[in-house]
N, C-alpha and C positions, 0 to 999 in steps of 0.2 A: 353751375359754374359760369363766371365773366366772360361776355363774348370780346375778344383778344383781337385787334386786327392787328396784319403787320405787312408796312410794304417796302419800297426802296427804292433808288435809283438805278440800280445795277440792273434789272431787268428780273424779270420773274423766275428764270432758273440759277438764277446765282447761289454759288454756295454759303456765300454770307445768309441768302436767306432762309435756307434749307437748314443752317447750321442754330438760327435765332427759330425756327417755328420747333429742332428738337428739344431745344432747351426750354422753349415756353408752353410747350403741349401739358405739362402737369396742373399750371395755372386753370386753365380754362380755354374754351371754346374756339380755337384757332381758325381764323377765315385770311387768305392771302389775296390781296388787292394789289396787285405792283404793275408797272410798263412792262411791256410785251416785249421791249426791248432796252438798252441801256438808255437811259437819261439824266446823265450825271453831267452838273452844272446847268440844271434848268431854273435853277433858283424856284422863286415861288409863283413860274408860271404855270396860267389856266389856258384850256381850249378851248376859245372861244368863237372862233371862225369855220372852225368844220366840222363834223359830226362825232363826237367822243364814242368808240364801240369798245366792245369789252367780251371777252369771252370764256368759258367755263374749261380749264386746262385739268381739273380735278376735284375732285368732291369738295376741298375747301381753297381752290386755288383761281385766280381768274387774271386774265393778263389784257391790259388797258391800251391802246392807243392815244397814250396820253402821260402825262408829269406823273411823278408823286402828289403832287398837290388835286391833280384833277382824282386821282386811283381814292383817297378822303371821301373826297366829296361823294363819289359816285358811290365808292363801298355803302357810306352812313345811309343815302339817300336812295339808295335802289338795289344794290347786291344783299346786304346783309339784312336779315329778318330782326333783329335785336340791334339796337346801338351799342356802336364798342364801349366799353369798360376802360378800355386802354388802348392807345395804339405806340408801334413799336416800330422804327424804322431803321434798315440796315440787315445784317450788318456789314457797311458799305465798306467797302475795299481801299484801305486810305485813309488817313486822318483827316478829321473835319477841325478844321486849329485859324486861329487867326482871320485873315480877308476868305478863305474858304468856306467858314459857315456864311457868306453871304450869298453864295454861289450853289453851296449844296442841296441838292434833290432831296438827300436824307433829313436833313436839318428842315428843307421845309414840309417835307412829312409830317417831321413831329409840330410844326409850327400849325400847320394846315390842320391838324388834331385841336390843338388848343385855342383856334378861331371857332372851333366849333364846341368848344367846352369840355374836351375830352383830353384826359392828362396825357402826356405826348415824350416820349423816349426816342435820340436818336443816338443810334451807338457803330461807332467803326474804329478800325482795327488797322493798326501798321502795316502797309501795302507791302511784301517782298516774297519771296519767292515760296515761302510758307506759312501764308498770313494764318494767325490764330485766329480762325473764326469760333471753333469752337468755346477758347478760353473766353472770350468777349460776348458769345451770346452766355455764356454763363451768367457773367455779372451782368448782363440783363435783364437776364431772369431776376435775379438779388433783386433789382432797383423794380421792377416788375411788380414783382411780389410786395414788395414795399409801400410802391404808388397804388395797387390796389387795397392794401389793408390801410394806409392813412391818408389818402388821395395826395394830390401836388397842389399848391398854392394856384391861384386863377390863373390865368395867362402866362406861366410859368414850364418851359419844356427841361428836359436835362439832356443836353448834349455830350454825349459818353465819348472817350476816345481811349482806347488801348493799346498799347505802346507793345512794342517788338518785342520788349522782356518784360514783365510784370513781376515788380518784387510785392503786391500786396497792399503797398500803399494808395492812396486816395487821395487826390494832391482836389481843390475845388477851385474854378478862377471864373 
C-alpha cells in the first residue's frame, strides 16, 4: 500500500484532519506530520532560525513546532520510513479562494509537496458552524485515489474547495 502523508495548518488535532485521515485510510499507509498548533496564514514559510522539534502524539501522528511547509520537509527527510506516494493537506476550516491561496498553510502544504516531486492535494471546506469536513475529505479521497492510480502533471497541485452545499458539480478555475 502508498505511504500517504497528510498535514495542515489547523493544528494536529483538528477535526478537518481526523475527518481527511478516515476517508484516506483505505488508500494506503497514513503517517500525519502537521503543527503542533494552528498555523494558518503562514504561507510558504521555513524554520530557519531556531531549532525545528517534532514529536510522536501516536503510532502515525507527530505534531511539528513548525509551518506546514517545514511538517514536508521533516516528514520526507526524517519522520517517515518510505517517501509519500501523495500528500494531502487539510482539511482546512475555510475556503482557500482568491488572495487566500497565497497566504494559506494548506495550499502550501500541498505546494511544499510538489517542490519535492510528490503530487500534492489541498482541500477545505466552507467555514460555519457545521463545516462538512466529512463531505470534503470524501472527494479527497476521489482525487486521492485518482492522483495515485494516474499521477498529477509536474509541478502541478490541486487546490480543492467545498462549498457549504454541494449539489455534485465540479466547477475547475
Amino acid at each position: 500500500m502508498p505511504a500517504i502523508l497528510l498535514t495542515n495548518d489547523d493544528g494536529v488535532d483538528s477535526p478537518g484532519l481526523t475527518a481527511l485521515e478516515s476517508a484516506l485510510e483505505p488508500l494506503g499507509n497514513i503517517t500525519i506530520v502537521a503543527p503542533d498548533r494552528e498555523r494558518s496564514a503562514t504561507s510558504h514559510s521555513l524554520t530557519l532560525n531556531e531549532p525545528l522539534r517534532y514529536h510522536q502524539v501516536a503510532s502515525n501522528r507527530y505534531a511539528v513546532q513548525g509551518t506546514p511547509a517545514d511538517c514536508i520537509i521533516l516528514a520526507a527527510l526524517r519522520i517517515m520510513k518510505e517517501r509519500p506516494a501523495i500528500v494531502v493537506a487539510g482539511v482546512n476550516r475555510g475556503s482557500n479562494v482568491g488572495d487566500d491561496v497565497n497566504y494559506s498553510g494548506t495550499v502550501a502544504g500541498a505546494a511544499e509537496a510538489a517542490l519535492q516531486s510528490i503530487p500534492g492535494i489541498a482541500i477545505s471546506a466552507h467555514a460555519s458552524p457545521q463545516t462538512n469536513f466529512a463531505g470534503a475529505a470524501g472527494v479527497a479521497a476521489v482525487l486521492a485515489r485518482r492522483a495515485l492510480e494516474t499521477g498529477l502533471p509536474q509541478d502541478v497541485i490541486l487546490n480543492v474547495n467545498y462549498p457549504e452545499q454541494w449539489n455534485g458539480e465540479v466547477r475547475w478555475t
